[in-house]
PAMIVEX-591663 format. One line per field, with one value per residue (C-alpha): x, y, z; residue in three letters. Coordinates in nm, 2 decimals, decimal comma. Layout:
N
x c(X_...)
y c(Y_...)
z c(Z_...)
r c(ALA_...)
***
This chain:
165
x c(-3,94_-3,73_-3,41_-3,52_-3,62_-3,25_-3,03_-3,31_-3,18_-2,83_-2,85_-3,06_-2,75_-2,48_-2,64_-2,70_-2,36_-2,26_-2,51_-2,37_-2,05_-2,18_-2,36_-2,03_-1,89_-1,90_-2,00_-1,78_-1,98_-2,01_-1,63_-1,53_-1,81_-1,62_-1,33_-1,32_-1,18_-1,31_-1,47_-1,23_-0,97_-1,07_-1,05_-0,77_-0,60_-0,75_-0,58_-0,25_-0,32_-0,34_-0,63_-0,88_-1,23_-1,49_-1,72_-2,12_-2,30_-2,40_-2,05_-2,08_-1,75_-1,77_-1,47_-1,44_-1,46_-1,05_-0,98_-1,11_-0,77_-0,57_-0,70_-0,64_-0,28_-0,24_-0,42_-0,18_0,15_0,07_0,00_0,36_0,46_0,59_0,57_0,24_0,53_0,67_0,31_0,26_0,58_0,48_0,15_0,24_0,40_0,02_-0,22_-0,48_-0,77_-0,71_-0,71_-0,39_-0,31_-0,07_0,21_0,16_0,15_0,47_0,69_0,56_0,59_0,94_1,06_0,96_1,08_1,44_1,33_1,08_1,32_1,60_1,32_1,19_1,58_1,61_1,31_1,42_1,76_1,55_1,32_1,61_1,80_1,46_1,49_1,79_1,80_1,62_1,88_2,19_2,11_2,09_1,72_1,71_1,66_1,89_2,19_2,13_2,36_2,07_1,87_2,16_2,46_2,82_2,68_3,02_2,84_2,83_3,18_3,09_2,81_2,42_2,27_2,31_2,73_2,72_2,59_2,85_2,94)
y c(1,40_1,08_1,31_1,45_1,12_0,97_1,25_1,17_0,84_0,93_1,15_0,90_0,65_0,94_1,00_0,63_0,63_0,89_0,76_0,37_0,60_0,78_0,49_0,31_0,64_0,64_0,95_1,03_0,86_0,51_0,50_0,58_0,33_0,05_0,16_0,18_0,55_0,84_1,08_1,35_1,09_1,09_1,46_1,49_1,23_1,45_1,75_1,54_1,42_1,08_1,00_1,21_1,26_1,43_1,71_1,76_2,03_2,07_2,04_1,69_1,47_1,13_0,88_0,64_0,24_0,24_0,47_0,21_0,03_0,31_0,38_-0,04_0,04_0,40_0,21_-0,09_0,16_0,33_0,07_-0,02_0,29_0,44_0,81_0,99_1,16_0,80_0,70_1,00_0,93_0,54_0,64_0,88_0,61_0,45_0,54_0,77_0,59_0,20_0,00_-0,11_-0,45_-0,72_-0,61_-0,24_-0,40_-0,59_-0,31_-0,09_-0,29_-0,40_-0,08_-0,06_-0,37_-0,28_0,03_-0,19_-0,48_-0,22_-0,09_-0,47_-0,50_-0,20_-0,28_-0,59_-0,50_-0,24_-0,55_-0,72_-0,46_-0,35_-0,69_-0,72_-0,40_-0,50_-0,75_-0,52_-0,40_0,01_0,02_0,37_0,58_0,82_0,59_0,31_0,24_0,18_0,49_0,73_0,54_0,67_0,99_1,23_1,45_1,16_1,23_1,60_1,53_1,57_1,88_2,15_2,14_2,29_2,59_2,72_3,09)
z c(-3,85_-3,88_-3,83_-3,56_-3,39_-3,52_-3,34_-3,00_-3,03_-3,05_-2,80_-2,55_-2,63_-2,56_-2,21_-2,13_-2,17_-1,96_-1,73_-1,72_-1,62_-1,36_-1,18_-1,17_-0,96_-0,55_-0,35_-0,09_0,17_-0,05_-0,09_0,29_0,38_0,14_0,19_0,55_0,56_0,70_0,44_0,60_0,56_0,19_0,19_0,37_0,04_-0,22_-0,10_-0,09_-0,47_-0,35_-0,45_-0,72_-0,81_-1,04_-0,93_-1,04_-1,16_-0,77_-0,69_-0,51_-0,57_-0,76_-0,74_-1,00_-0,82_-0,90_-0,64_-0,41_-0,45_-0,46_-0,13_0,02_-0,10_0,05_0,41_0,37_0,29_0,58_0,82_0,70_0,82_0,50_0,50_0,28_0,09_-0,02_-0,08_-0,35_-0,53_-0,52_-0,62_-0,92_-1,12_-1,12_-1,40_-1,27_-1,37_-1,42_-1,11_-0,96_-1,03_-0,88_-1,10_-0,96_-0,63_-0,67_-0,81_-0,56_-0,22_-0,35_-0,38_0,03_0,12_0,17_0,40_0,61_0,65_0,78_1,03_1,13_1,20_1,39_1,63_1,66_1,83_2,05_2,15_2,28_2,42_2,67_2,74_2,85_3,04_3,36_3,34_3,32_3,66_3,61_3,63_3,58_3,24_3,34_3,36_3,13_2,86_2,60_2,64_2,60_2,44_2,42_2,62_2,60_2,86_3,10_3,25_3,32_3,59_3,61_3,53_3,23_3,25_2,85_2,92_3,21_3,22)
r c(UNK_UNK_UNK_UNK_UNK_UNK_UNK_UNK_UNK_UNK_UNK_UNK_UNK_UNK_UNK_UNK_UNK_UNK_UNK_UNK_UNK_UNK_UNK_UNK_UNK_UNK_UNK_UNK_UNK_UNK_UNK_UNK_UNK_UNK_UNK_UNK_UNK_UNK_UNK_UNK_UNK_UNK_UNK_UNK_UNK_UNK_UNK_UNK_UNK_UNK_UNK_UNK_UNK_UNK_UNK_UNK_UNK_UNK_UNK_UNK_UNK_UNK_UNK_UNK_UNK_UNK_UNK_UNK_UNK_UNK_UNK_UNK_UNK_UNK_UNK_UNK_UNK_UNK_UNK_UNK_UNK_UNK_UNK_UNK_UNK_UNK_UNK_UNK_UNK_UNK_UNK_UNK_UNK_UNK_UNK_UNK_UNK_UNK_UNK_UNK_UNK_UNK_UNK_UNK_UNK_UNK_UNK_UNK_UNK_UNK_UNK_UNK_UNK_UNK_UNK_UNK_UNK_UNK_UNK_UNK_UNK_UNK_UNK_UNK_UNK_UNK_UNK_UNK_UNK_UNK_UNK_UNK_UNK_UNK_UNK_UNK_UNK_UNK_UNK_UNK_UNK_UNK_UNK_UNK_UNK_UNK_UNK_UNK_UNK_UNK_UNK_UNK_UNK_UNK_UNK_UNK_UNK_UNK_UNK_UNK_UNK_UNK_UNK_UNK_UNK)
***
């Protein structure tokens, strides 16, 4: 009898386990509520390989608590505006299942920085230049200098001049 009531044990401790595992896992509705995504947002990152999670036996997803902050970083890239395509590549040099850290962090949003800094420069001269258009005097789209710079069609007239027969 003992052995029998040995391997029980074992086997209560292997699915306590399992269990302590599975109780740290979010459905898909417990991570988009702490999250702050939509579950078809969630989805929608699965599909991408963003993001990953387990299936049940009744074919219910389970994400392990680290995808939460894969997720803040995919929702902070974003708002960024770096492209999902960027994200993935960012992403991939993550491991899967360990929680990004600061170190991940840095490396990754340095690799960005140069891109967003050329982009905060860029809207930065279009800031000034809408400012200054009103000032310039043309008032209309059509003709101003900033809207359509260096136009070689200008000379030609209005209307569709390139497509003469």
């Amino acid at each position: 009898m003992e052995p029998a009531t040995e391997g029980a044990a074992v086997g209560r401790e292997a699915s306590t386990g399992g269990e302590a595992a599975r109780r740290s896992e979010l459905t898909v509705g417990q991570m988009a509520e702490r999250s702050g995504v939509s579950v078809s947002a969630l989805h929608f990152y699965e599909r991408q390989g963003l993001i990953s999670s387990r299936r049940t036996a009744g074919n219910q997803r389970r994400f392990d608590r680290s995808v939460l902050r894969r997720v803040a970083v995919i929702r902070a890239a974003q708002r960024a505006g770096i492209p999902l395509s960027a994200i993935a590549r960012a992403l991939d040099e993550l491991p899967k299942d360990a929680v990004p850290d600061q170190s991940d962090w840095q490396r990754l949003s340095s690799a960005w920085r140069q891109d967003l800094d050329a982009r905060i420069h860029s809207l930065e001269a279009l800031r000034d230049r809408l400012g200054g258009c009103i000032g310039c005097g043309c008032l209309s789209l059509a003709e101003c200098r900033f809207v359509n710079p260096d136009d070689a069609s200008a000379d030609r007239g209005t209307g569709a001049r390139a497509f003469e027969f």
